[in-house]
C-alpha positions as CSV (number, residue, x, y, z in Angstrom):
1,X,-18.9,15.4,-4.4
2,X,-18.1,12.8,-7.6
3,X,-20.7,10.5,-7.8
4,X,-20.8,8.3,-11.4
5,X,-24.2,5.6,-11.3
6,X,-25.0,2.9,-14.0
7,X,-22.2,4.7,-16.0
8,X,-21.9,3.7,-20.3
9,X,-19.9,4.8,-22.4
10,X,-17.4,3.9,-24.9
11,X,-15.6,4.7,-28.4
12,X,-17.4,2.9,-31.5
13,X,-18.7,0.0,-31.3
14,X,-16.6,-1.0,-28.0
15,X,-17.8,-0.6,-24.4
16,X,-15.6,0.9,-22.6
17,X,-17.7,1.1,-19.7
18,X,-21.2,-1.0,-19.1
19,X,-22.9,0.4,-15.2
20,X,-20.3,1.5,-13.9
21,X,-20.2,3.2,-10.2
22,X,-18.2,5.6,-8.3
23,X,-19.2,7.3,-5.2
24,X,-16.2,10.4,-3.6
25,X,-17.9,11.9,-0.8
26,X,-14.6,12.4,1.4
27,X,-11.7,14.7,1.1
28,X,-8.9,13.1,-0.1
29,X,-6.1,11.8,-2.3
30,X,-7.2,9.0,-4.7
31,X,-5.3,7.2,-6.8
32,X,-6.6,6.2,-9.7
33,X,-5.2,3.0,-11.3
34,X,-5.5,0.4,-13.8
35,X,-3.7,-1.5,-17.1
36,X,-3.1,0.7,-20.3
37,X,-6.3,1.2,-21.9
38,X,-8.8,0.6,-18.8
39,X,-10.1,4.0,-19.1
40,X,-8.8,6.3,-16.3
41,X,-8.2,9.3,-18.5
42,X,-11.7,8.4,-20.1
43,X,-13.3,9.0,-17.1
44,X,-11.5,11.9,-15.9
45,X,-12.8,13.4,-18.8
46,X,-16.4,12.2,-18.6
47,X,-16.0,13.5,-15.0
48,X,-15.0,17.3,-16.0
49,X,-17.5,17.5,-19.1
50,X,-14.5,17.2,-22.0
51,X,-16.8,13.6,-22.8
52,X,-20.6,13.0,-22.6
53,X,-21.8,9.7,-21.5
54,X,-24.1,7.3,-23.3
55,X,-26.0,6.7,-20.4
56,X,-26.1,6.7,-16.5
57,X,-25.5,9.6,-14.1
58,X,-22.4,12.0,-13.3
59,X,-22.8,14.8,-10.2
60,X,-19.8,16.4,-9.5
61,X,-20.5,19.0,-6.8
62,X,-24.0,18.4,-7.4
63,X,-24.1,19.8,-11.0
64,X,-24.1,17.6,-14.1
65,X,-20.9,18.2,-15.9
66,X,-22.6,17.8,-19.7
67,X,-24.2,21.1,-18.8
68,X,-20.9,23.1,-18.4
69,X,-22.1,25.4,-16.0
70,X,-20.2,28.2,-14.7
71,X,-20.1,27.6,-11.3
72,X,-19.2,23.8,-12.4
73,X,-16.4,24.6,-14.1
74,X,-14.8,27.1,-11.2
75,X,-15.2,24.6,-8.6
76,X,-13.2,21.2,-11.2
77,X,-9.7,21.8,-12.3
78,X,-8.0,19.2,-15.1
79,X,-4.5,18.5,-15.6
80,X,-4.9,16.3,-18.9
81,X,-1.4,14.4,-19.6
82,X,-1.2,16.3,-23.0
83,X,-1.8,19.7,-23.0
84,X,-0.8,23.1,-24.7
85,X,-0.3,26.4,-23.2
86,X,0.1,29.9,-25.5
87,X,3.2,31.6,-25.1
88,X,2.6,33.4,-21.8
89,X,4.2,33.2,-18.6
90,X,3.1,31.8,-15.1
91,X,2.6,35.4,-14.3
92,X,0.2,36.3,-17.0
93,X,-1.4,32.9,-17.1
94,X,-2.5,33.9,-13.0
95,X,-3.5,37.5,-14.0
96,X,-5.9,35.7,-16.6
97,X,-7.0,32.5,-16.1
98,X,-7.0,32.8,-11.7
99,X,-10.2,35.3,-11.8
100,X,-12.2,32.6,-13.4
101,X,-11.5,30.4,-9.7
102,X,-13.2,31.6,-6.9
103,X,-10.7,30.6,-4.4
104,X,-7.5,31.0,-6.3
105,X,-4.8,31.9,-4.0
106,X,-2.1,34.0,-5.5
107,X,0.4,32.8,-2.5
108,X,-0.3,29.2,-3.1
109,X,0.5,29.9,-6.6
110,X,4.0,32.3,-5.8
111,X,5.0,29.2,-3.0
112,X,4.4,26.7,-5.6
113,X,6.4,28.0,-8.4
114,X,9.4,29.0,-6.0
115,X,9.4,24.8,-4.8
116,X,9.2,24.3,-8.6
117,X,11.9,26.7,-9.0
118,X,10.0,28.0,-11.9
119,X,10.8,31.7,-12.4
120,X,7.2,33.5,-13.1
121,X,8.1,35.8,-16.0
122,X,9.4,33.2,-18.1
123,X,7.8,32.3,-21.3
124,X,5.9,28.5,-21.2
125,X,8.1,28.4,-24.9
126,X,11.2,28.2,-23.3
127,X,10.2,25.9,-21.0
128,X,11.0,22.0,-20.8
129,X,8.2,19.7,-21.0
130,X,8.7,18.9,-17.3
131,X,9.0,22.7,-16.7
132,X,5.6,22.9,-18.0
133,X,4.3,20.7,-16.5
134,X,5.2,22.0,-13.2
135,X,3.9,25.2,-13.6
136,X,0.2,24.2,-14.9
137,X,0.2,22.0,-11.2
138,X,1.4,24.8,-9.8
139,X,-1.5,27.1,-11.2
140,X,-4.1,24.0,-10.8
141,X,-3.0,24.0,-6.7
142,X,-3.4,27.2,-6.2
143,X,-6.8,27.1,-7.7
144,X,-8.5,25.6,-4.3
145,X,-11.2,23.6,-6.3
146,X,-13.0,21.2,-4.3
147,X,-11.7,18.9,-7.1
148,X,-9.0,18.6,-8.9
149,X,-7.9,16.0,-11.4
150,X,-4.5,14.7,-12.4
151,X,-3.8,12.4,-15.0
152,X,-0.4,11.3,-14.8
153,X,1.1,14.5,-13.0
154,X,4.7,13.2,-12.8
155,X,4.8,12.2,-16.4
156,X,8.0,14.2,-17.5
157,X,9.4,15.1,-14.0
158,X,12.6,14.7,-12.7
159,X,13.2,12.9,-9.7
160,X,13.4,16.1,-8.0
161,X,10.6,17.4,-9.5
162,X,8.4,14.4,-8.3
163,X,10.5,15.0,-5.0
164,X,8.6,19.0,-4.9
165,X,5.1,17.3,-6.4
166,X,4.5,15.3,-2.7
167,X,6.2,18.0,-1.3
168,X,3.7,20.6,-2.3
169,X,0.3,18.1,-2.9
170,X,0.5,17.5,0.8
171,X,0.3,20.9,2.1
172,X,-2.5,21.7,4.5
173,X,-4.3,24.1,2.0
174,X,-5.2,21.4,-0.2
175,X,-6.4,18.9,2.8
176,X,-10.6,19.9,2.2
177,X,-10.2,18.9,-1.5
178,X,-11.3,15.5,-3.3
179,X,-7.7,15.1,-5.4
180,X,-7.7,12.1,-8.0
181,X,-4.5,11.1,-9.8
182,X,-4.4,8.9,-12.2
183,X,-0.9,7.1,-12.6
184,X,1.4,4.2,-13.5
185,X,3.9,5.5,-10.9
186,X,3.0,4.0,-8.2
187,X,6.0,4.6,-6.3
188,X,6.0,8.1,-6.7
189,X,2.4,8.2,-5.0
190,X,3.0,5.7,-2.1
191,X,3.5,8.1,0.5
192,X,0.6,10.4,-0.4
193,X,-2.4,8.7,-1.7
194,X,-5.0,8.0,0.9
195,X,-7.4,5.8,-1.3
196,X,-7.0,3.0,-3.9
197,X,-9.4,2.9,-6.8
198,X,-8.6,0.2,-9.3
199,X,-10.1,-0.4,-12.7
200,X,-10.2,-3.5,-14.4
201,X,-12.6,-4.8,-17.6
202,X,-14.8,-1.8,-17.0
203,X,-15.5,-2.4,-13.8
204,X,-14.2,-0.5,-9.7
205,X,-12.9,-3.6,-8.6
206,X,-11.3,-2.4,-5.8
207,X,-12.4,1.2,-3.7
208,X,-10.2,0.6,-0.3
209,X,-8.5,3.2,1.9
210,X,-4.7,2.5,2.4
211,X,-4.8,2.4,6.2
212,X,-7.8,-1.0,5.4
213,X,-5.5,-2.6,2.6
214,X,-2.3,-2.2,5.1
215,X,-4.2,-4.1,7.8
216,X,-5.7,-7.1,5.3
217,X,-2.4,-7.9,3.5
218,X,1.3,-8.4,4.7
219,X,4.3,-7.8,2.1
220,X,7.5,-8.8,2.1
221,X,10.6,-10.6,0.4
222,X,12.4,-13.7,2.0
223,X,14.7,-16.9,0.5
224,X,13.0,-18.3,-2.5
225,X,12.1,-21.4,-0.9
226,X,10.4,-20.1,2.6
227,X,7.5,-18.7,1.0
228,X,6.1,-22.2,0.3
229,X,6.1,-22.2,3.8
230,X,4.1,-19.6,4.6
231,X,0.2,-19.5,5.2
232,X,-2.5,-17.3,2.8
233,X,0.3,-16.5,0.1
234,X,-1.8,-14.8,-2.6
235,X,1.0,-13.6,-5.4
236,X,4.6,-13.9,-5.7
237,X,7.3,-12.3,-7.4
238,X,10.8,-14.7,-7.9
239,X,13.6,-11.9,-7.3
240,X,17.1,-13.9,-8.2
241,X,17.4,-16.2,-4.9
242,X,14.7,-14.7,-3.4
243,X,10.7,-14.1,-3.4
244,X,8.7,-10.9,-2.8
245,X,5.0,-11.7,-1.6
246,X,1.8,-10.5,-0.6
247,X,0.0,-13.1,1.9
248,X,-3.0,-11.9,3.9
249,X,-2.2,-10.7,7.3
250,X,-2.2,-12.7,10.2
251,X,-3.9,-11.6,13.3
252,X,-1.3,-10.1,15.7
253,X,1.1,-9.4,13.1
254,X,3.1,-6.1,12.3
255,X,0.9,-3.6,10.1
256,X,3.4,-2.9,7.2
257,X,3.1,0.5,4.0
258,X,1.6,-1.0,1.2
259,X,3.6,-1.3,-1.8
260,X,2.0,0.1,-4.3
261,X,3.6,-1.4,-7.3
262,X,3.6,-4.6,-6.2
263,X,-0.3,-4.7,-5.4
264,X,-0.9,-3.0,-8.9
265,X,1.1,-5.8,-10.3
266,X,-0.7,-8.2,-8.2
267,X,-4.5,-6.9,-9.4
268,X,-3.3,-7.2,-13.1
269,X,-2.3,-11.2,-12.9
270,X,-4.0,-12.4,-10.0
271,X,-7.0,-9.9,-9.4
272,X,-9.6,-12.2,-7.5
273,X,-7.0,-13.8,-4.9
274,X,-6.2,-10.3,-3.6
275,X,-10.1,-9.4,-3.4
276,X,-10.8,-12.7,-1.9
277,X,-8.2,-12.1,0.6
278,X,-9.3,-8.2,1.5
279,X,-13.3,-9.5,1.5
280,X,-12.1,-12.0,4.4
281,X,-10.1,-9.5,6.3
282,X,-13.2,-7.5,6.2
283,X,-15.4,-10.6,7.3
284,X,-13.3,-11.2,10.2
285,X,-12.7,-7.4,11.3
């Protein structure tokens, strides 16, 4: 449904990217990651038409998104981090803008603002930035796209509010859709996201499901000194006394979550020991 071959593209003079690839064909939530500046909301843009590419190939539900056409841009829906709404209210903005989506559901809409506790007749101008933002993911949910785009949803959200955002992007509705978020809350996403796609110089250097990455690498924190013990230690954290770690797993041991921050942390500073300990996993599977 997203497919991105021999992608270029970049602002000036500067590359941003140089062949880059990207293949979604399964339903799914994705998260999107990568350091400040990397290009996740570039390509979430490229992806929904806002940018054109340089060169290469884009097919998003097997139209090219430069074209714009109409039945294109029913079946993509964008959250951008910035946005502006006019001064209407979640009821209006459904009356006017859900006729344009094909599968817009007006109780997915209704449920969504009642988890948000978002009242529908309220004006968007009275509303808190994290009030707003609640209410455009409520109206892009309850669009039904076959794929949606978030960049940085919980940007602006309460702990609650992040709380009712898993709460509600996990619902059965939304189970058939390709869903990519791109984030530097990690934790918020841990218990959600079903695929890691990690950016770095440019490049996917990492396209792994969480269920793969939780049975390649072990994490964990023990006393400071034991991890010097240990075998296939491939980043460390020093916490006070003691020493958070991921190590590749050892065959026969427990499978573990995946921390998400810590493995973000660990692709930034340490990026090839982590792939060279997934590509073994995967050689010994």
């Amino acid at each position: 449904m997203i497919e991105v071959e021999d992608l270029r593209f970049g602002y000036g003079r500067q590359a941003l990217y140089e062949q880059f690839s990207l293949r979604l064909s399964s339903p799914g939530i994705y998260g999107l990651f990568g350091r400040n500046g990397s290009g996740k909301s570039t390509l979430l843009k490229l992806v929904s038409g806002l940018l054109f590419r340089q060169a290469g190939r884009i097919v998003v539900c097997g139209s090219d998104p430069q074209r714009r056409l109409p039945d294109f841009l029913s079946s993509l829906y964008l959250v951008p981090e910035e946005f502006h709404l006019p001064n209407l209210s979640c009821e209006r903005l459904a009356r006017l803008h859900g006729r344009f989506y094909p599968q817009f559901r007006r109780d997915v809409f209704d449920d969504a603002l009642k988890t948000f506790d978002i009242a529908p007749l309220a004006p968007f101008e009275r509303m808190s930035l994290g009030g707003k933002k609640k209410a455009v993911i409520a109206f892009a949910l309850s669009t039904l796209t076959p794929v949606l785009l978030l960049d940085e949803p919980t940007n602006g959200m309460d702990i609650v509010g992040r709380d009712q955002f898993r709460q509600l992007i996990r619902r059965p509705e939304h189970a058939g859709r390709i869903i990519v978020i791109s984030t530097h809350q990690a934790h918020d996403l841990e218990q959600v996201i079903s695929q890691i796609l990690f950016i770095d110089q440019g490049s996917l250097s990492l396209a792994s499901s969480m269920d793969s990455l939780a049975s390649a690498l072990r994490m964990g924190i023990v006393d400071g000194g034991l991890v010097d013990e240990m075998d296939g230690v491939v980043y460390r954290e020093d916490i006070g006394g003691q020493t958070a770690y991921i190590a590749a797993r050892a065959n026969g041991a427990l499978v573990e979550p995946i921390r998400l921050e810590m493995l973000y942390r660990a692709l930034c500073r340490v990026p090839q020991q982590v792939l060279d300990a997934l590509a073994k996993a995967r050689d010994h599977a």
